[in-house]
C-alpha positions as CSV (number, residue, x, y, z in Angstrom):
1,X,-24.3,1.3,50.8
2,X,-23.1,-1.5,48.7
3,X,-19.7,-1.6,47.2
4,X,-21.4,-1.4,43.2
5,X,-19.3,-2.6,40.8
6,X,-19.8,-0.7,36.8
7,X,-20.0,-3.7,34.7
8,X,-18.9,-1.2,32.0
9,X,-15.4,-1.0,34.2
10,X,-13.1,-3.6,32.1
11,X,-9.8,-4.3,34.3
12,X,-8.3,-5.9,31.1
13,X,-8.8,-4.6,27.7
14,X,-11.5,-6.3,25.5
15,X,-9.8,-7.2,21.7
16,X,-12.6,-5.0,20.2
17,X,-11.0,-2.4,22.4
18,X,-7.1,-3.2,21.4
19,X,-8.4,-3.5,17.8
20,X,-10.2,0.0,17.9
21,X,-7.0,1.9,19.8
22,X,-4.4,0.1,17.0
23,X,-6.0,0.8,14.1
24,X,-6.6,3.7,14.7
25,X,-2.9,4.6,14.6
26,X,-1.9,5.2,11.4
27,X,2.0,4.1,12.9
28,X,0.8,0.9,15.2
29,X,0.1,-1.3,11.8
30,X,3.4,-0.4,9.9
31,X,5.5,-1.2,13.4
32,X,4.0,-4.4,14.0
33,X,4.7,-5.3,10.0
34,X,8.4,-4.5,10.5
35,X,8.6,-6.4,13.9
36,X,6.8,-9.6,12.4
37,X,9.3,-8.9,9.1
38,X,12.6,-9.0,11.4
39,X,13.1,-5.3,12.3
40,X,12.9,-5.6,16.1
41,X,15.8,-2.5,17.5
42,X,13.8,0.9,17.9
43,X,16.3,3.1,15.7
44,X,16.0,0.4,13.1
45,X,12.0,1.1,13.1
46,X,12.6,4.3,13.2
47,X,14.9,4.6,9.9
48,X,12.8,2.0,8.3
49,X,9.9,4.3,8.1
50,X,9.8,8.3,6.9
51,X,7.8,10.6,9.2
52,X,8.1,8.1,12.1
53,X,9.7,10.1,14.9
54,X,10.8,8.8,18.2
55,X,8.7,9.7,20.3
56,X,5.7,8.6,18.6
57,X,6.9,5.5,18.0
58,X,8.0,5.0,21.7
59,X,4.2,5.4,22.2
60,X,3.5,3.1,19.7
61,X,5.4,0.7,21.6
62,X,3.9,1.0,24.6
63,X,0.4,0.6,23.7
64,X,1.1,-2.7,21.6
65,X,3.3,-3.8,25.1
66,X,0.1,-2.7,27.1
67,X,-2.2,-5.0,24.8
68,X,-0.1,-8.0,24.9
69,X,1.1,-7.5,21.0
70,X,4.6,-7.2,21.3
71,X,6.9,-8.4,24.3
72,X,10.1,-6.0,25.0
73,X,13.7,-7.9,25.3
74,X,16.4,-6.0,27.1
75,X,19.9,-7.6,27.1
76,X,22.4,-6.8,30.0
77,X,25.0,-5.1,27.1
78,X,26.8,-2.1,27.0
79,X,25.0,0.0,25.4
80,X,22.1,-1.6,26.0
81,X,19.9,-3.3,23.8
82,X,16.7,-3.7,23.7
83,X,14.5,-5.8,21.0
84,X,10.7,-6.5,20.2
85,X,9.3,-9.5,19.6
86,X,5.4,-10.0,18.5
87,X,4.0,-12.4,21.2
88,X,1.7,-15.5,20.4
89,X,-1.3,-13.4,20.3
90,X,0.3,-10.4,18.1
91,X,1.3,-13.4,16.0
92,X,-2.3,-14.4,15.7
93,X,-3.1,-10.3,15.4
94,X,-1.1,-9.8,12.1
95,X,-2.6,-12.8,10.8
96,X,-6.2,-10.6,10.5
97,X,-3.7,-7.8,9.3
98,X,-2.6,-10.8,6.5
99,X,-7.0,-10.6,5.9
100,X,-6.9,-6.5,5.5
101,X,-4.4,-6.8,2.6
102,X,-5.4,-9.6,1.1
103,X,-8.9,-7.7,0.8
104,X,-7.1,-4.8,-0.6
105,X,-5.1,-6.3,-3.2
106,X,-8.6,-8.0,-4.0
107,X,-10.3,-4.8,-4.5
108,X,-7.0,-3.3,-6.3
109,X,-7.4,-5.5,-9.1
């Protein structure tokens, strides 16, 4: 028997796929909004926003890594120090976040 391959197998997520897993998050939205507005340290992100606990926002972290949002910096300090920077494509992600609240404020008015 032929080795089948399931064309509904994706090795790499689609963006309709990121897009669905993020959003749905109420956390993923407000973390990449404090990471594009400067707030890159964890316990930063952590203090910035009420009802965010650690470990959910580790998770957080790690799914917007996974999807190529964010990249992780870790510099060789003591303690150690580790940053988050959006990458070219979470840059081009928040931009559509950018369209979600313009759309809001429209309807606010």
């Amino acid at each position: 028997m032929k080795n089948e391959i399931n064309i509904l197998e994706v090795p790499h997520p689609t963006v309709g796929q990121m897009v669905e897993s993020v959003i749905r998050c109420k956390w993923s939205l407000a973390v990449i909004d404090l990471i594009r507005h400067g707030t890159n340290r964890p316990g930063k992100m952590e203090h910035a926003i009420k009802g965010l606990s650690a470990k959910v926002l580790n998770e957080r972290l790690r799914k917007l890594l996974h999807f190529g949002v964010i990249e992780k910096r870790t510099f060789a300090e003591t303690p150690p120090r580790v940053e988050y920077y959006l990458t070219d494509f979470g840059n081009r992600f928040a931009a559509i976040l950018d369209s979600i609240h313009a759309l809001q404020n429209e309807l606010s008015q």
